[in-house]
C-alpha positions in Angstrom: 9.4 -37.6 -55.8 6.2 -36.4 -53.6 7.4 -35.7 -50.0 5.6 -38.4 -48.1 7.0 -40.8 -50.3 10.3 -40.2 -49.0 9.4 -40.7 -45.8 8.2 -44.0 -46.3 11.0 -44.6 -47.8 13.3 -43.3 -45.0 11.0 -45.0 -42.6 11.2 -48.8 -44.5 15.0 -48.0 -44.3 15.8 -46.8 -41.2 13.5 -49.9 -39.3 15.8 -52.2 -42.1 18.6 -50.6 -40.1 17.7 -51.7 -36.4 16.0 -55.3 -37.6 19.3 -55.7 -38.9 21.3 -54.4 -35.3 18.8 -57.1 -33.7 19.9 -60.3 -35.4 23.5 -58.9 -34.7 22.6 -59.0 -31.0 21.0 -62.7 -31.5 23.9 -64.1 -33.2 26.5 -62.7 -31.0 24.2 -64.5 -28.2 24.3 -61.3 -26.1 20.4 -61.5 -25.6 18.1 -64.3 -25.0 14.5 -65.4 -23.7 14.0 -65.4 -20.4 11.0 -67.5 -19.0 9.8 -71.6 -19.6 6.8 -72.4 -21.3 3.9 -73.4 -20.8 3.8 -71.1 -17.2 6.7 -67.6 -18.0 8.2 -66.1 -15.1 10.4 -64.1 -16.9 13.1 -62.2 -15.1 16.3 -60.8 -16.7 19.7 -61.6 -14.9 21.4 -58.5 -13.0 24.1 -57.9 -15.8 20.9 -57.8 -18.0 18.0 -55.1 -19.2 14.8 -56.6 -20.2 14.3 -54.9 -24.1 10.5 -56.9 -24.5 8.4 -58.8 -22.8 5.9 -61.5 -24.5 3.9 -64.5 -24.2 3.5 -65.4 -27.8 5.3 -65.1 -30.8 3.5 -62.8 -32.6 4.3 -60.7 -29.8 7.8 -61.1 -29.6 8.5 -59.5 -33.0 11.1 -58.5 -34.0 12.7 -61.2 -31.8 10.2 -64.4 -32.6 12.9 -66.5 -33.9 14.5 -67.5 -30.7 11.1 -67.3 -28.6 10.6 -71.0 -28.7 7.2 -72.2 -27.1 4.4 -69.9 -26.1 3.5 -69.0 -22.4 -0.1 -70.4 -21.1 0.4 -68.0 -18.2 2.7 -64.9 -17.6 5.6 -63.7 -20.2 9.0 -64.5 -21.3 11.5 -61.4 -20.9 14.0 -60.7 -23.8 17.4 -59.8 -21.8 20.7 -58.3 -23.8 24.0 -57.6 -21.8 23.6 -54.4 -20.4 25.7 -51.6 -21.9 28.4 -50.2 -19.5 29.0 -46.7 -21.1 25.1 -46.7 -21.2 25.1 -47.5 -17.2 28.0 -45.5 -16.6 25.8 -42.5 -18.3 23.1 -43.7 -16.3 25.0 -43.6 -13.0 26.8 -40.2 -13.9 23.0 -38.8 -14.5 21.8 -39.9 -11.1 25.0 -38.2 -9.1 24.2 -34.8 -10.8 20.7 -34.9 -10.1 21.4 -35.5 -6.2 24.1 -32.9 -6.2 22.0 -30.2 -8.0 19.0 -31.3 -5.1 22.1 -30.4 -2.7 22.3 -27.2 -4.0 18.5 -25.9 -4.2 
């Protein structure tokens, strides 16, 4: 098999991989659409992280499904549950960063 094949292969599977992770996230109604049409103001909840901002459908792949009607003006925010290891992580990153300023 010529190399370059493989990696479209590897590519095709590995974005099979996270468009199936996505429709787990939709189905276990961890994220949603953020933002009424016609006029989007969208704006993701505190216990949230924006993943994608749209204003049509097209744009909103690989979430379209759940986008509902498109915005005349402004975008709809997609918002999932924000990870706690990920903002623990986060957090722990910040207080090494200001102690190693300290230090210097």
């Amino acid at each position: 098999m010529h190399p370059s094949t493989l990696i479209a292969l590897l590519l095709v599977a590995a974005v099979s991989v996270l468009n199936a992770d996505v429709g787990a996230d939709v189905d276990e109604g961890i994220c949603q659409w953020r933002g009424s049409a016609p006029v989007c103001i969208g704006e993701c909840e505190t216990e949230e992280h924006k993943v994608k901002e749209a204003a049509t459908a097209a744009e909103a792949v690989p979430y379209q499904a759940t986008f509902g009607k498109e915005c005349w003006y402004g975008k709809k925010y997609y918002c999932c549950q924000r990870n706690v290891t990920a903002d623990a992580d986060a957090d722990l990153n910040r207080v090494e960063t200001r102690f190693a300023n300290l230090n210097n």
